[in-house]
N, C-alpha and C positions, 0 to 999 in steps of 0.2 A: 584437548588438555594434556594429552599422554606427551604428542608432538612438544608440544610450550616446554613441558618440564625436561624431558631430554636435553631440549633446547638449552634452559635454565641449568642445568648440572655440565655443560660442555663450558659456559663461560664461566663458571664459578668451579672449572677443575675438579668436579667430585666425579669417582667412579662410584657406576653405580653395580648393586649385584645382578641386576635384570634390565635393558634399558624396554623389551616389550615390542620394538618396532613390529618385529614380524609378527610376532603372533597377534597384538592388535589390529595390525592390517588385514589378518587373515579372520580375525570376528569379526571385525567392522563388515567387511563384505559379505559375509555370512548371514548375520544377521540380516542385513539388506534383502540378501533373495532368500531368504524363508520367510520372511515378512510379505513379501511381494508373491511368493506362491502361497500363502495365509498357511505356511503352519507356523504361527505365533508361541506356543512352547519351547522347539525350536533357536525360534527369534528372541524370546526373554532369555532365555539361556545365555544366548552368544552377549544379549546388554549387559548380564551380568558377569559375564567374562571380563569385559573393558572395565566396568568398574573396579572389579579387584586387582585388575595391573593397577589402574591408577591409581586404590590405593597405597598398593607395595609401593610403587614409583615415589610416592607422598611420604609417608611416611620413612621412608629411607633418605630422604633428602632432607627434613626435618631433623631427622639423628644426626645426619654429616655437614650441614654448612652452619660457617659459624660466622657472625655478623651478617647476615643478610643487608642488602641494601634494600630500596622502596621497591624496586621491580619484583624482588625475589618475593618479600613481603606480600604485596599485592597479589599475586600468583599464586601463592599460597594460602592467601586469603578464598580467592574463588575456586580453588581447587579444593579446599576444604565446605566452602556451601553447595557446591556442584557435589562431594562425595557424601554429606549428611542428607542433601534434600531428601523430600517424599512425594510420592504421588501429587498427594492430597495438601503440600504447601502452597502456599502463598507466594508473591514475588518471588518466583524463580528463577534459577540464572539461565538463560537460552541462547545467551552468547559471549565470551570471553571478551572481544573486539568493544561491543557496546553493550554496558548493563540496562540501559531503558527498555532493551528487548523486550514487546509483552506479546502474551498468547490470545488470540484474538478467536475466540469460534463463532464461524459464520453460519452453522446448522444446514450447510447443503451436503448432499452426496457426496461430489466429486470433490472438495475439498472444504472438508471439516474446520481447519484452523487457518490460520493465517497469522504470521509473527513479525511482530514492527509496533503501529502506531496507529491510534484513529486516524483519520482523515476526513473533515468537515466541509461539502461544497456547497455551495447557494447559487441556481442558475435562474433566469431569467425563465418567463415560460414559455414566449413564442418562437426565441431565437439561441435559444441554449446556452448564451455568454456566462461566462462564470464570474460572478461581482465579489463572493469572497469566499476564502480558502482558509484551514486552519489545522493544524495539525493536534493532537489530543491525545496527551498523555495520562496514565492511570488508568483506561479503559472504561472513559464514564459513560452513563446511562444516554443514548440519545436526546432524552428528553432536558437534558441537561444542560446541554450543548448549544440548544436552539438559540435562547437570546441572546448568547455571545454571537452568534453566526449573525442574528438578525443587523444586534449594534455592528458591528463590521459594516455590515452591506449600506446600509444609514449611510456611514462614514464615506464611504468610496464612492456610493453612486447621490447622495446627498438625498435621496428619497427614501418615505417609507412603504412599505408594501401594505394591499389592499388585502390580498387572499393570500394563502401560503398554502402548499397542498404536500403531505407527508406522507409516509408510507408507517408502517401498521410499529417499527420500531418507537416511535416518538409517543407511543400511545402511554396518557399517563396526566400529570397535574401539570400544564404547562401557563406560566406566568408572565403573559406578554399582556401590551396595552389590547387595551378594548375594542380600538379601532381595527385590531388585525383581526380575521376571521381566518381559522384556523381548520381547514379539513383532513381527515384521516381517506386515507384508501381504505375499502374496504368496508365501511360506513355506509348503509343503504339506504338507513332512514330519511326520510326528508330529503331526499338527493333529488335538482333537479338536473333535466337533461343536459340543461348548460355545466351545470360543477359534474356532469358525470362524466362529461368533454373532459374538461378540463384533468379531473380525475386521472384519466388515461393519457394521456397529455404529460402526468408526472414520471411515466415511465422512460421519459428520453434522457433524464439524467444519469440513466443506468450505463448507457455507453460511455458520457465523459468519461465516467471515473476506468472504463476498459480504455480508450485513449491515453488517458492518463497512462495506465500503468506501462501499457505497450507503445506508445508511442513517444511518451516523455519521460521513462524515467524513473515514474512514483513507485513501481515497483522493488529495486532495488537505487535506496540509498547508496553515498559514499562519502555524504559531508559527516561531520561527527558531532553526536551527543545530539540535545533535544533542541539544541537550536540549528541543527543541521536538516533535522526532522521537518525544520517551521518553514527553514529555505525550498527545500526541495518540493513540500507540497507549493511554495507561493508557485515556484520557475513552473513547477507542472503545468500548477492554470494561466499563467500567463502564455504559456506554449500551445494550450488548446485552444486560448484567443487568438493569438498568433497565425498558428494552423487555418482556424477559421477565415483571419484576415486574407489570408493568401490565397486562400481558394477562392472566395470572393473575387480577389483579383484579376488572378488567372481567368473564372468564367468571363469576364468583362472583356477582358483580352480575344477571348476563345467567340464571344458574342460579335466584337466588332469585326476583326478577322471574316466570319463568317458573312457579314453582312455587307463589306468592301468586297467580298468574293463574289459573292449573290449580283453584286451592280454591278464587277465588271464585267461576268456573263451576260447580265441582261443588256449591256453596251453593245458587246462582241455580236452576241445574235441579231440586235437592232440593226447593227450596222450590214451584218450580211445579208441580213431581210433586203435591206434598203437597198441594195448592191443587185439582188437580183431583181428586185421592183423595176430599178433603172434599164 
């Protein structure tokens, strides 16, 4: 934000009495490795550093230009919720570029949060193809989500599903027809061998979504606002089908190959067989 407003005062001609470059640069990375060698005191230190440039930076620029246009406006708009927020707010701002930004906590060790957007998959059970995709803004409850995901798949593959098998997120009042039976992981009662298959069986959608991010993309957007969110998860999974298909093909290739190989040896030897027979 420090950057933008510099930015904002060089085409609107204002001097300013600080513009901060350096010495922001020099918290910013500061902060970075005390954080990273955990002294966190430190580290709040150097955050509260940048906020006070930016709001000298803010409020000096609020005194000196006059007539703003919608850019200036706007800037100053998110410069001022970025310098009021708190911990403990609601809709934050997490990124200047795109405000749908949301804070996602995933509850593992190695990475806590995640910032973006739901993402909703529904795969098949024996062959992993992904029938529908959704992207999910507001950060709703899993349980939420479901019979939108289901009506989707309805639509695409014109079937509906007999079993669904979830994992422990989706746990909760869920409002589907009658005909689906609905299994939780982690559910032990009544389980027989077969759904306890199948059970584990749910675990294979866990890589799509690592494919996805690493191999298509869903990672880091770059279409914009929340219908650029809806695109990039479709192209994802249409990429992991894709991927899929090709392999497939490739094996096919890599099968025949091997097997015009396999005959024309067993030709060659026959023939040499017969060569010494004679």
């Amino acid at each position: 934000m420090i950057r933008h407003l510099v930015k904002l005062d060089k085409e609107n001609g204002i001097e300013l009495r600080q513009s901060y470059k350096r010495k922001s640069k020099i918290a910013f990375v500061a902060q970075s490795r005390y954080a990273r060698a955990g002294h966190f005191k430190k580290s709040k230190r150097e955050a509260k550093k940048l906020r006070i440039y930016m709001g000298r930076i803010k409020r000096d620029i609020e005194r000196k230009i006059i007539n703003p246009n919608e850019k200036a406006e706007t800037l100053l708009e998110k410069a001022n919720i970025l310098f009021n927020q708190k911990k403990d707010d609601k809709n934050k701002l997490y990124s200047i570029h795109a405000l749908e930004v949301e804070c996602i906590q995933k509850g593992k060790v190695h990475k806590k949060f995640e910032f973006g957007c739901k993402v909703s998959f529904v795969t098949t059970s024996k062959t992993n193809w992904v029938v529908s995709t959704s992207a999910l803004h507001g950060n709703p409850y899993d349980g939420h989500t479901l019979k939108n995901s289901i009506e989707q798949m309805e639509i695409v593959c014109s079937d509906t599903p007999k079993d669904i098998y979830l994992d422990r997120g989706y746990k909760g009042n869920l409002s589907l027809d009658e005909k689906i039976q609905i299994h939780l992981v982690g559910n032990k009662k009544k389980v027989t061998p077969w759904q306890k298959m199948w059970m584990k069986r749910r675990n294979a959608i866990e890589p799509i979504f690592s494919h996805a991010k690493h191999y298509h993309r869903m990672d880091r957007n770059h279409l914009l606002g929340k219908d650029g969110d809806k695109i990039n998860a479709i192209l994802s999974a249409v990429g992991c089908n894709f991927r899929k298909l090709i392999l497939a093909f490739l094996f096919y290739l890599k099968s025949t190959f091997e097997s015009v190989r396999l005959s024309i040896l067993n030709l060659y030897y026959f023939e040499k067989i017969s060569l010494f027979q004679g």
